[in-house]
C-alpha positions in Angstrom: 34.1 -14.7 24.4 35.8 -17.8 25.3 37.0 -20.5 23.2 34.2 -22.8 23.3 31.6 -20.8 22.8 33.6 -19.0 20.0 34.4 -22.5 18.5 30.3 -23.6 18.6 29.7 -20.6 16.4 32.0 -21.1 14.3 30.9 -24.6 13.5 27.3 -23.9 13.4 27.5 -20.8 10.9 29.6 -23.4 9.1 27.1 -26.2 9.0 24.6 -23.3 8.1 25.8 -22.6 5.1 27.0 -26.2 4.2 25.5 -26.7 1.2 27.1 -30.5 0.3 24.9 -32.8 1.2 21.0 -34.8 0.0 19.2 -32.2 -2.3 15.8 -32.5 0.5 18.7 -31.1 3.1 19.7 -28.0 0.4 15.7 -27.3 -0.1 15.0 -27.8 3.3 18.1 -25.0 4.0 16.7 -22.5 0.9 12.9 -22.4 2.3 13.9 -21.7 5.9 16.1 -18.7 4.5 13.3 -17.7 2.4 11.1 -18.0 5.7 13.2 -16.0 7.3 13.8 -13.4 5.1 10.0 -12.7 4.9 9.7 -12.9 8.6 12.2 -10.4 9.3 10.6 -7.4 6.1 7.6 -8.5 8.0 9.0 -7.6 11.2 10.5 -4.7 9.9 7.1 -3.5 8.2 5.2 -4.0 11.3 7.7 -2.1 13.8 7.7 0.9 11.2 3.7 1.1 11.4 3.9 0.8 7.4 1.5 -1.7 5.4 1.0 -2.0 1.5 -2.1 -3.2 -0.6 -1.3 -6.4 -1.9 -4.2 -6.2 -4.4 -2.9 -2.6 -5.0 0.3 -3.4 -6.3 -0.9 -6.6 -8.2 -2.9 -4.1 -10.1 0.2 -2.1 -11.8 0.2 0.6 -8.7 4.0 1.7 -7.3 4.5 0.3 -4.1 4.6 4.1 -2.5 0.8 4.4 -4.3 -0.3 1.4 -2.4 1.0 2.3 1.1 -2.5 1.5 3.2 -3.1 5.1 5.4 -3.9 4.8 9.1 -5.9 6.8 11.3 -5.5 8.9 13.9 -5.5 6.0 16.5 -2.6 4.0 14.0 -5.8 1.9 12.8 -5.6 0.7 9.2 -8.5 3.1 6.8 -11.1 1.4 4.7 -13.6 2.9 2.7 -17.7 2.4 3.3 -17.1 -0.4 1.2 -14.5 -2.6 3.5 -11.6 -1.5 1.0 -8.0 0.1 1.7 -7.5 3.6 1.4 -4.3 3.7 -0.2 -2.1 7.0 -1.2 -2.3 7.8 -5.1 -1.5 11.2 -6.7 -4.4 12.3 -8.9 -4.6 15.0 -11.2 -8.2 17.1 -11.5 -9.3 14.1 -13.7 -8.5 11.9 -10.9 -5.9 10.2 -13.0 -2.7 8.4 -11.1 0.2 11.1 -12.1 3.9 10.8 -10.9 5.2 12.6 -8.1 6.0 16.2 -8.9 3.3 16.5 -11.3 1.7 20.1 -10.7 -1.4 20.7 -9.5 -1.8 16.9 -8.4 -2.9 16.0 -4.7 -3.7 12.9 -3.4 -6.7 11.2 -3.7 -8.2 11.6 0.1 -7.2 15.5 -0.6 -9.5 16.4 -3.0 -13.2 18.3 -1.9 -15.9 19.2 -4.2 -14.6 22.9 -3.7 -11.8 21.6 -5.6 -14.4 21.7 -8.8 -15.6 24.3 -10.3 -18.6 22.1 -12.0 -20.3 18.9 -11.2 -19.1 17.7 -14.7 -15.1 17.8 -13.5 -15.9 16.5 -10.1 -17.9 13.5 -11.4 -14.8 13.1 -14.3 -12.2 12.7 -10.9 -14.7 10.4 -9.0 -14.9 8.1 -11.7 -11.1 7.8 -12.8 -10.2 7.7 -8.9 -12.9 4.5 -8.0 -16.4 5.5 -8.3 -18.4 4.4 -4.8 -16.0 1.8 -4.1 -13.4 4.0 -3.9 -14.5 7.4 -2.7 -12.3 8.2 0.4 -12.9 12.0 -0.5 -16.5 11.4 0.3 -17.6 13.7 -2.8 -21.3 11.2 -2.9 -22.6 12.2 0.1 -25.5 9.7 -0.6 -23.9 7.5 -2.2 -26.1 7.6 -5.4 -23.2 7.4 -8.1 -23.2 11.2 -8.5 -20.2 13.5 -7.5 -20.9 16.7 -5.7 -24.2 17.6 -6.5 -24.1 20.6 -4.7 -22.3 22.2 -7.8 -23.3 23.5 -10.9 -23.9 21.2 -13.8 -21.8 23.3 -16.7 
């Protein structure tokens, strides 16, 4: 590189991080590094094809529970309700669980043959959402009632 191009760099990563000077000129410096800091995890979310439900995590869920899933054609899921389906870990009684726990799937996993009655189906499809939130599709009709093609012990 030669000198004065080397020399102009220098000086402006100096002035860059100059922070002497008015206080408007070190805010004015802090909220463009803040800008630019989200643009760039925005950039880097968007090139990796990964999003996250804002709402989601605001709620208490990880951040790996609120990853939004995508379709086969990379297009963001929502349920029949205009909601995110998001990736949670459920137990049988569709409770959020930790990784590892055994036995646990995630939500979109779980089928009504997953159930041996209606009772424990309806049990998961109300801890996991109810009709706003059934990615699983277990109420077919969308009448409140889980799997109705089981038994009702």
């Amino acid at each position: 590189m030669n000198q004065k191009v080397s020399d102009f760099l220098r000086k402006a990563g100096s002035r860059a991080t100059d922070y002497r000077g008015s206080t408007s000129r070190k805010v004015a410096k802090g909220m463009l590094a803040g800008i630019i800091v989200l643009l760039l995890g925005a950039l880097g979310l968007e090139l990796g094809n990964v999003d996250f439900d804002l709402g989601s995590i605001l709620s208490g869920n990880s951040v790996s529970d609120s990853k939004i899933m995508r379709d086969e054609r990379g297009n963001l899921e929502r349920t029949n309700e205009g909601g995110f389906v998001t990736k949670v870990l459920r137990d049988k009684e569709g409770k959020a669980v930790p990784e590892g726990t055994p036995g646990a799937k995630y939500t979109d996993e779980y089928n009504c043959e997953d159930f041996g009655t209606r009772g424990e189906a309806q049990m998961f499809f109300t801890n996991a959402g109810g009709i706003g939130n059934d990615t699983n599709r277990l109420d077919g009709d969308k009448d409140g009632e889980a799997c109705e093609s089981l038994s009702q012990k």
